[in-house]
PDB file of N, CA, C and O in Angstrom:
ATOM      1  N   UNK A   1       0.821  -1.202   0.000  1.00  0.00           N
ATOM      2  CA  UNK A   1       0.000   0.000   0.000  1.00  0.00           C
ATOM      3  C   UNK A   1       0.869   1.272   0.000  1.00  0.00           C
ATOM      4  O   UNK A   1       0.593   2.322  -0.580  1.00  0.00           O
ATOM      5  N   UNK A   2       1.774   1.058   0.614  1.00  0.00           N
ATOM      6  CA  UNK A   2       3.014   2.576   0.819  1.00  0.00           C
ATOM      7  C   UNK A   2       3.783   2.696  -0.396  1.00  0.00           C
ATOM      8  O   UNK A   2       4.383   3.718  -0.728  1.00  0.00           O
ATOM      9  N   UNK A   3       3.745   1.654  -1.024  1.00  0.00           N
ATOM     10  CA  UNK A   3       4.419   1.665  -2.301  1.00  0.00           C
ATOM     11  C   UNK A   3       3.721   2.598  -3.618  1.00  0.00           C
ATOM     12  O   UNK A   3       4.083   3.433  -4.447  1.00  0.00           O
ATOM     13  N   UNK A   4       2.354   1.779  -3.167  1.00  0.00           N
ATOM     14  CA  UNK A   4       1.514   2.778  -4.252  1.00  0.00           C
ATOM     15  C   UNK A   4       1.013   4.140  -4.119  1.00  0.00           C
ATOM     16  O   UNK A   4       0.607   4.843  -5.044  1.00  0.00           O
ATOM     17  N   UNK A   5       1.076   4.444  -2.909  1.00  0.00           N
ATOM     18  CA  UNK A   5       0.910   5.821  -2.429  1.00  0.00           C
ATOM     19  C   UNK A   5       2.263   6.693  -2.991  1.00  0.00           C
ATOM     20  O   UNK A   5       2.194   7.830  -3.457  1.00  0.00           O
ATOM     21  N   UNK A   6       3.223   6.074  -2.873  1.00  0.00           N
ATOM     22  CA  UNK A   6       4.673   7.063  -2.607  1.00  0.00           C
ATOM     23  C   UNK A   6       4.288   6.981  -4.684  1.00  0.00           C
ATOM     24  O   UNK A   6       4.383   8.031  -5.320  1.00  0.00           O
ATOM     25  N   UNK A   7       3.987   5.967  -5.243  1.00  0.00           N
ATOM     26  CA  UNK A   7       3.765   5.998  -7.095  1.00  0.00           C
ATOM     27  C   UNK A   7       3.251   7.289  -7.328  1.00  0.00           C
ATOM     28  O   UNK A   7       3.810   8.237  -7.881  1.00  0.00           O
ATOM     29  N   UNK A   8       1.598   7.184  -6.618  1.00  0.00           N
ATOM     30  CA  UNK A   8       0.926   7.888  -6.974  1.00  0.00           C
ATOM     31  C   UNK A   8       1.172   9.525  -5.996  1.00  0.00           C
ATOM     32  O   UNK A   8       0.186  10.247  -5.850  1.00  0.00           O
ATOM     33  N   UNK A   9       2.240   9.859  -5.531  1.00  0.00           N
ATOM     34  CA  UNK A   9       2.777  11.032  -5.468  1.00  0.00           C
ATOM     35  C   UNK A   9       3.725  11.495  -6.394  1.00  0.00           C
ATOM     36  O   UNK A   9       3.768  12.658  -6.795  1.00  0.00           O
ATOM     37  N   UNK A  10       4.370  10.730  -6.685  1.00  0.00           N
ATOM     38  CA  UNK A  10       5.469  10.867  -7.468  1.00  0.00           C
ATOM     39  C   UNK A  10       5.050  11.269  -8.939  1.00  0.00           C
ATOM     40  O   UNK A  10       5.634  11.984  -9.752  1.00  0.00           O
ATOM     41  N   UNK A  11       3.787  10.545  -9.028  1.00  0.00           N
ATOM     42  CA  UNK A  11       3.890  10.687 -10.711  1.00  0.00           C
ATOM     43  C   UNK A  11       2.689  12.518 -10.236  1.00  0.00           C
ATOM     44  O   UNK A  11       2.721  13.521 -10.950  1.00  0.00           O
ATOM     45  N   UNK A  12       2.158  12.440  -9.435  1.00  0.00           N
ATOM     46  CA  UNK A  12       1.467  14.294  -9.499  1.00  0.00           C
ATOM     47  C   UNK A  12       2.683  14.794  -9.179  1.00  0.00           C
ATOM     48  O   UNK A  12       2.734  15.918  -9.679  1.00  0.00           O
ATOM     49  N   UNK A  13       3.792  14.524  -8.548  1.00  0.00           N
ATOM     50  CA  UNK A  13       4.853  15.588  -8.351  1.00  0.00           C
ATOM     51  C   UNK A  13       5.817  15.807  -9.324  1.00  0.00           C
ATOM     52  O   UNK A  13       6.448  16.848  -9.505  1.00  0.00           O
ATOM     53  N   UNK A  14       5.889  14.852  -9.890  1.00  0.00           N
ATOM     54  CA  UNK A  14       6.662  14.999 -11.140  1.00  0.00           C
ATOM     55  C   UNK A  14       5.602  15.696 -12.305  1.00  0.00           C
ATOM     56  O   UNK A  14       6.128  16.614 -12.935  1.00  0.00           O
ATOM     57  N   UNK A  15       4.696  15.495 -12.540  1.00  0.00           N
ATOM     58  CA  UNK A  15       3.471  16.062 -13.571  1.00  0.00           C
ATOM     59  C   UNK A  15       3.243  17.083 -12.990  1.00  0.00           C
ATOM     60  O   UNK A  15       2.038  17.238 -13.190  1.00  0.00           O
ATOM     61  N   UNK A  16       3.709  18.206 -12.174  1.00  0.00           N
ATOM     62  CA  UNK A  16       3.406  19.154 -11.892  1.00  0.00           C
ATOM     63  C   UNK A  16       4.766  19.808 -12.016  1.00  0.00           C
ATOM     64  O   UNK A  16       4.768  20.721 -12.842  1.00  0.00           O
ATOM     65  N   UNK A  17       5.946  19.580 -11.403  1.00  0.00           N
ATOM     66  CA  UNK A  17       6.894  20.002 -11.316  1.00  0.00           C
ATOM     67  C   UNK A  17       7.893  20.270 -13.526  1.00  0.00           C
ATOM     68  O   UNK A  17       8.454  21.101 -14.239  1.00  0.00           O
ATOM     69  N   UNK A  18       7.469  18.990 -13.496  1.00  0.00           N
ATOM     70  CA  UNK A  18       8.552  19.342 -14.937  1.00  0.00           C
ATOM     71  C   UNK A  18       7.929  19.984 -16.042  1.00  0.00           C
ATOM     72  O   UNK A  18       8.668  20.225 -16.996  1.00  0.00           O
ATOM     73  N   UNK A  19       6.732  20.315 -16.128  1.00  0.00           N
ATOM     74  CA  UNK A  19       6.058  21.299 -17.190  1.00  0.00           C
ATOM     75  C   UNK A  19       6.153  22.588 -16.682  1.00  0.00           C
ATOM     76  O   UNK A  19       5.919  23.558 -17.402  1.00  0.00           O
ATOM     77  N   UNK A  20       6.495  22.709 -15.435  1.00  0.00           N
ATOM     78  CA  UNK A  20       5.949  24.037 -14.931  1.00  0.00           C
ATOM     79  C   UNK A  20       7.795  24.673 -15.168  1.00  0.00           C
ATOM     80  O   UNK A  20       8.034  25.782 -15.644  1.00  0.00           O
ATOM     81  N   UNK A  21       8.808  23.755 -14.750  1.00  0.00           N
ATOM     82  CA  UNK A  21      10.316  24.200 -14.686  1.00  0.00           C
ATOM     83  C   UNK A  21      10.288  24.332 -16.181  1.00  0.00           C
ATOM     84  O   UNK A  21      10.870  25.388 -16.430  1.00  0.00           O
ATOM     85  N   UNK A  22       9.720  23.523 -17.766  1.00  0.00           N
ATOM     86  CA  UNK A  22      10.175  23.312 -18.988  1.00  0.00           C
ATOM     87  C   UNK A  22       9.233  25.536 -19.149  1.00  0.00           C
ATOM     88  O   UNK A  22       9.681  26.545 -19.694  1.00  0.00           O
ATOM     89  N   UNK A  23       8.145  25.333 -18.499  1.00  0.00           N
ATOM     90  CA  UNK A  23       7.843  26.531 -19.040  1.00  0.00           C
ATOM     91  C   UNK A  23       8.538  28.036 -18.650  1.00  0.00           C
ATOM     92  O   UNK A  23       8.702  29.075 -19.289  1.00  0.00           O
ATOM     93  N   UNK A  24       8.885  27.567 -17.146  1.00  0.00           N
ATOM     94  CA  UNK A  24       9.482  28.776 -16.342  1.00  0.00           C
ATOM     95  C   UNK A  24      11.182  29.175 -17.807  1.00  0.00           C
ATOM     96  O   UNK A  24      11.226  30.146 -18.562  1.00  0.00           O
ATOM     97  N   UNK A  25      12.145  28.159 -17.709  1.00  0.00           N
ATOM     98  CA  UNK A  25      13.060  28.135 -18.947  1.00  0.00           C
ATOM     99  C   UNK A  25      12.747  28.464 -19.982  1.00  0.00           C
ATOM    100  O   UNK A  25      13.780  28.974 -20.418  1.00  0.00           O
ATOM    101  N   UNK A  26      11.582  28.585 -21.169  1.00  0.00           N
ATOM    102  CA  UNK A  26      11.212  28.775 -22.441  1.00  0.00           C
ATOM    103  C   UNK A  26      10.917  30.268 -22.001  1.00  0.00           C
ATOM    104  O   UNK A  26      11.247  31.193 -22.743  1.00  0.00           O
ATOM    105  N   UNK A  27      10.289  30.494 -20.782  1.00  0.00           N
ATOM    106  CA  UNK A  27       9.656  32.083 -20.697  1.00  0.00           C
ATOM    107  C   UNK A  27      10.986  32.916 -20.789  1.00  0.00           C
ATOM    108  O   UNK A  27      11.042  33.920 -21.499  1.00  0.00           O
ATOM    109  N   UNK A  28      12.214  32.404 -19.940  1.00  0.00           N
ATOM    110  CA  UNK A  28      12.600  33.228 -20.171  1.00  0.00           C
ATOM    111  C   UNK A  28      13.964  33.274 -20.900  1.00  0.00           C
ATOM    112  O   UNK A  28      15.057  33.739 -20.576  1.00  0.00           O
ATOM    113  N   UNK A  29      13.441  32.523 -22.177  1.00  0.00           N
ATOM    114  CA  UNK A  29      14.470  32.645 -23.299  1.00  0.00           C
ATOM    115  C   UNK A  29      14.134  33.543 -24.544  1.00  0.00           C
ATOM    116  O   UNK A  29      13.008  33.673 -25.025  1.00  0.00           O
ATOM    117  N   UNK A  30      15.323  34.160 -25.004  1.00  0.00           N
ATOM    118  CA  UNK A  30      14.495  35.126 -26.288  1.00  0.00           C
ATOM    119  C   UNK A  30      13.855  33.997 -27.390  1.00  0.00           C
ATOM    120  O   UNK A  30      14.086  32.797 -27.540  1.00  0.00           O
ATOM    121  N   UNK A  31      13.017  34.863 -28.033  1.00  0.00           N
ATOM    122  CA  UNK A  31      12.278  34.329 -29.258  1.00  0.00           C
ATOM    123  C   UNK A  31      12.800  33.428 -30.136  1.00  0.00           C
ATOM    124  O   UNK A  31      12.176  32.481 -30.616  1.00  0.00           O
ATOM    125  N   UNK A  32      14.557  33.866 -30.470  1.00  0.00           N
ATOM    126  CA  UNK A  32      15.122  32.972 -31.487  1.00  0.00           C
ATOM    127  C   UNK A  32      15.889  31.806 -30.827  1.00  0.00           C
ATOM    128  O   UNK A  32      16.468  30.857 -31.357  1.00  0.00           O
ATOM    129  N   UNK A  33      15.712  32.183 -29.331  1.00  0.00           N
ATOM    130  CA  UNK A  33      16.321  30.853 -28.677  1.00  0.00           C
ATOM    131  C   UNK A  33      15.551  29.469 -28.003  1.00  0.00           C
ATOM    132  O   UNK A  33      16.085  28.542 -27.394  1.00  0.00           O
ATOM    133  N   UNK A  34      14.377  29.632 -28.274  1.00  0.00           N
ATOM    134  CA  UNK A  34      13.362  28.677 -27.480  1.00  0.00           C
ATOM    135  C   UNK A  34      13.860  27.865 -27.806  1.00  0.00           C
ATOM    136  O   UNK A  34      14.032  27.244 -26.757  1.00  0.00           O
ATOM    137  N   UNK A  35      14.477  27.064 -28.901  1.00  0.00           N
ATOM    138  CA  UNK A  35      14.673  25.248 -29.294  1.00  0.00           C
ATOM    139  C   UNK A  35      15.829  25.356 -28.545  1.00  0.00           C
ATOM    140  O   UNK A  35      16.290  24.223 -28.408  1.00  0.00           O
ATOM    141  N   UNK A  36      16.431  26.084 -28.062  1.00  0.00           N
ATOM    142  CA  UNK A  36      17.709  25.652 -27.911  1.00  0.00           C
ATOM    143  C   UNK A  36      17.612  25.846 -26.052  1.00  0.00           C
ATOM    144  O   UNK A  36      18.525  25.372 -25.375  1.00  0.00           O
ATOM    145  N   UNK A  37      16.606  26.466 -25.474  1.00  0.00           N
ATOM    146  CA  UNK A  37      16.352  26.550 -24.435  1.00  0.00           C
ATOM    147  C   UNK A  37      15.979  25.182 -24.171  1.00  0.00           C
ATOM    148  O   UNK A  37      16.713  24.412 -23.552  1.00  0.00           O
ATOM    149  N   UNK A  38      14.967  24.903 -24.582  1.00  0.00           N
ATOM    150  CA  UNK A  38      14.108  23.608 -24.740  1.00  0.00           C
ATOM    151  C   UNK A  38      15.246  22.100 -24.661  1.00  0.00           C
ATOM    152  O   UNK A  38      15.179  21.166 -23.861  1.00  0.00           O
ATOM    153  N   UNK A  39      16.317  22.330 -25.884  1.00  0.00           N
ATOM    154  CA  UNK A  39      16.881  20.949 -25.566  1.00  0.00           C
ATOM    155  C   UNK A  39      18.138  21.276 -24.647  1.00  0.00           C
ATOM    156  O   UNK A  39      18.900  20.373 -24.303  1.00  0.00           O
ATOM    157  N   UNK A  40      18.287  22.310 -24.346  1.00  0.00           N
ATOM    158  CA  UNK A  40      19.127  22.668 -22.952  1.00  0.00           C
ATOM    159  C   UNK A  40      18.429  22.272 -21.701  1.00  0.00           C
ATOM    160  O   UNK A  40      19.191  22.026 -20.766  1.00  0.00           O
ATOM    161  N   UNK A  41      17.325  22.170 -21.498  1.00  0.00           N
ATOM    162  CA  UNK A  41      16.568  22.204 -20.107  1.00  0.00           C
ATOM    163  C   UNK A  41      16.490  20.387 -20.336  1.00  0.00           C
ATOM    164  O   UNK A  41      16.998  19.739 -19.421  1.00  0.00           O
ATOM    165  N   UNK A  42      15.951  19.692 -21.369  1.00  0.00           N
ATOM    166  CA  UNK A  42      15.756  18.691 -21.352  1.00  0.00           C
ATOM    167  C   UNK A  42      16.970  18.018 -21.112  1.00  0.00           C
ATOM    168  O   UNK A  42      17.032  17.376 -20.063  1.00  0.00           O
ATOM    169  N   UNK A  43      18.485  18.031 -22.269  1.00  0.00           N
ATOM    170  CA  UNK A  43      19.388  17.534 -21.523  1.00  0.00           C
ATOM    171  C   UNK A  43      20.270  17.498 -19.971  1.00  0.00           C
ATOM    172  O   UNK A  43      20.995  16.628 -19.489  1.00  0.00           O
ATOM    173  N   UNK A  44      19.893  18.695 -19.518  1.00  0.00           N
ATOM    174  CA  UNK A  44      20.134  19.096 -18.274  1.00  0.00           C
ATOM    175  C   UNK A  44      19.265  17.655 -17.533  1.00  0.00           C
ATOM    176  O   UNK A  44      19.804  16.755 -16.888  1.00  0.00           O
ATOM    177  N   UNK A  45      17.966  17.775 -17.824  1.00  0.00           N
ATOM    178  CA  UNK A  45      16.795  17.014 -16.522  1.00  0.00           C
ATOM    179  C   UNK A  45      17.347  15.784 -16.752  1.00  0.00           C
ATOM    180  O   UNK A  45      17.402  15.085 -15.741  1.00  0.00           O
ATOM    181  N   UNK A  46      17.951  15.089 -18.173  1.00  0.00           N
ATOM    182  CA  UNK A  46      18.323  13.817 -18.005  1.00  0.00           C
ATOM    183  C   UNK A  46      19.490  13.494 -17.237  1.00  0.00           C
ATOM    184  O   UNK A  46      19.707  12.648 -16.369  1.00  0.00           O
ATOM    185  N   UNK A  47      20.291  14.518 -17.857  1.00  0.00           N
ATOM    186  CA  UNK A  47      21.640  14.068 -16.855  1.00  0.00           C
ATOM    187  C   UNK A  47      21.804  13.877 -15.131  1.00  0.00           C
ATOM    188  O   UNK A  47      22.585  13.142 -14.526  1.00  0.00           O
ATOM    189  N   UNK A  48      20.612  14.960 -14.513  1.00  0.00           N
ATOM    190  CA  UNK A  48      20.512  15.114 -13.841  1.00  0.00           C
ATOM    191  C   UNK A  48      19.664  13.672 -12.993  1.00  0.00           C
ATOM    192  O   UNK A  48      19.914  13.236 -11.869  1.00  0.00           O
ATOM    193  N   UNK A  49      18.485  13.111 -14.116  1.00  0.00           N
ATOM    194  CA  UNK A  49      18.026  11.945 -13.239  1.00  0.00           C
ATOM    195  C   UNK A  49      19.116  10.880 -13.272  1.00  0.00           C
ATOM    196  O   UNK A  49      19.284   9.979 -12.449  1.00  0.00           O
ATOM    197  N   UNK A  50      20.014  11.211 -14.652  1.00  0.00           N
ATOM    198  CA  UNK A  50      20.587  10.043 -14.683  1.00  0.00           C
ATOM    199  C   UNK A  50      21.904   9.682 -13.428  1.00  0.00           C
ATOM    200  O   UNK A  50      22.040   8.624 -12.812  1.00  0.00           O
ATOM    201  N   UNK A  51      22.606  10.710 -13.342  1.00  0.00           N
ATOM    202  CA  UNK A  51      23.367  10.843 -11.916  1.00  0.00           C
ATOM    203  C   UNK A  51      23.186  11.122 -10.548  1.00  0.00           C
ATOM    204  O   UNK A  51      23.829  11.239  -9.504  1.00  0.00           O
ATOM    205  N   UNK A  52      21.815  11.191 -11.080  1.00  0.00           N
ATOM    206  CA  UNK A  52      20.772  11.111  -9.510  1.00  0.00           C
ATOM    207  C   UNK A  52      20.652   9.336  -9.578  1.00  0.00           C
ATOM    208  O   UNK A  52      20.954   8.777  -8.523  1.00  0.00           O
ATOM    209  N   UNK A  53      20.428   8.855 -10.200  1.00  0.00           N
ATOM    210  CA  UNK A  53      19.983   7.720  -9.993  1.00  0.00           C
ATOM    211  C   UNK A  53      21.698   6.842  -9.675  1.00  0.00           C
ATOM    212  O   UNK A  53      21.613   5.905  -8.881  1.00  0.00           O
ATOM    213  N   UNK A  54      22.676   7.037 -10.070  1.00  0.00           N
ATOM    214  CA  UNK A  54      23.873   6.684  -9.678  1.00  0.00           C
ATOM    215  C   UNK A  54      24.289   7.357  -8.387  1.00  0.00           C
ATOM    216  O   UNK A  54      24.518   6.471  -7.563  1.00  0.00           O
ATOM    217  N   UNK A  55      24.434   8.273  -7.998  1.00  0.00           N
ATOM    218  CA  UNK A  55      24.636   8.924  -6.522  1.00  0.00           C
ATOM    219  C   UNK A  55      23.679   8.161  -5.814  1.00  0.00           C
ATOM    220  O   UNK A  55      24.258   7.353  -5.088  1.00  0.00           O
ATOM    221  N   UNK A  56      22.166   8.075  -5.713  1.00  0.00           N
ATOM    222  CA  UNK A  56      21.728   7.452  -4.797  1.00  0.00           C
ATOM    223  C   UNK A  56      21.822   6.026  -4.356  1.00  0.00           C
ATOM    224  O   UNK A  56      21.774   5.612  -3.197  1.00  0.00           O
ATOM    225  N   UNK A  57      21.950   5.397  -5.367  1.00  0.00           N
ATOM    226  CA  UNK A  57      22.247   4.243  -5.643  1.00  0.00           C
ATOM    227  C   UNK A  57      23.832   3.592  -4.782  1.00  0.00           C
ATOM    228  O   UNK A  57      23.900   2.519  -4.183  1.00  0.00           O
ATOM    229  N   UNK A  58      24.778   4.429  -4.928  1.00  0.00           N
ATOM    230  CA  UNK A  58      25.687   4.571  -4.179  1.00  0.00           C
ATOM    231  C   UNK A  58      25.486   4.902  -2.814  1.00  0.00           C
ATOM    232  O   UNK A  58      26.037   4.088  -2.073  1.00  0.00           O
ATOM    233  N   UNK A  59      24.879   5.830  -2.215  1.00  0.00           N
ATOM    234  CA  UNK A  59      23.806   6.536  -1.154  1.00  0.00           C
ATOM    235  C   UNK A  59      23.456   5.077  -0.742  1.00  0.00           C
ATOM    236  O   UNK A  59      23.815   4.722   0.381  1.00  0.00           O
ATOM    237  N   UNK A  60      22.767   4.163  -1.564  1.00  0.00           N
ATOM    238  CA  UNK A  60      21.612   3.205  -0.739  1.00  0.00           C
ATOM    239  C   UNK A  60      22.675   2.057  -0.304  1.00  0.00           C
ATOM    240  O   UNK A  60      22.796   1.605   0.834  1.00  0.00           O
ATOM    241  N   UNK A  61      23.628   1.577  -1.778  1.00  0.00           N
ATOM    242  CA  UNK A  61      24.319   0.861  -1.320  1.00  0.00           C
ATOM    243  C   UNK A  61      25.270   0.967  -0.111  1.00  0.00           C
ATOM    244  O   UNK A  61      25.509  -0.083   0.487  1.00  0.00           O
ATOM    245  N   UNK A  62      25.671   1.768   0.192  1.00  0.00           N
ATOM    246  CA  UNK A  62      26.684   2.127   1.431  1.00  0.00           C
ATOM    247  C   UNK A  62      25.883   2.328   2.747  1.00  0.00           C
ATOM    248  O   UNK A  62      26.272   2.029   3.876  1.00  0.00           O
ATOM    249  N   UNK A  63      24.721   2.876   2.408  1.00  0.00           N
ATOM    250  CA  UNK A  63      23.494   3.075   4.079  1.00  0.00           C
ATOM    251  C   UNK A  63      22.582   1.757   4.243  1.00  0.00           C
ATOM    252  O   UNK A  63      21.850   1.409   5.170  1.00  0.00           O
ATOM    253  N   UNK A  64      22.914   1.097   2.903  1.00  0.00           N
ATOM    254  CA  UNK A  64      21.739  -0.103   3.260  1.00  0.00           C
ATOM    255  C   UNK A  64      20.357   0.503   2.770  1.00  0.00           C
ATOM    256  O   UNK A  64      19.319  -0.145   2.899  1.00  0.00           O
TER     257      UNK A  64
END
């Protein structure tokens, strides 16, 4: 049951959080830069889950 609770936060916190950061970045890029805002913010969020998911992982393995 805690499992599906912590799902079903995660996916409204994430569905709230990453449209709202992709729009806050596009607002405030000039006109001729939006695509490049756009795949700047996106490669940023991957790298970021992706070495999030290695740091913690490291994090879990060492704390248990």
């Amino acid at each position: 049951m805690i499992l599906y609770m912590a799902a079903i936060f995660y996916g409204i916190g994430f569905g709230v959080v990453q449209p709202a950061l992709q729009a806050w970045s596009l607002e405030h890029a000039a006109l001729n830069r939006k695509g490049m805002a756009n795949a700047t913010f996106y490669s940023f969020f991957d790298l970021g889950i992706g070495f999030g998911a290695i740091l913690f992982g490291q994090i879990g393995y060492l704390f248990g």
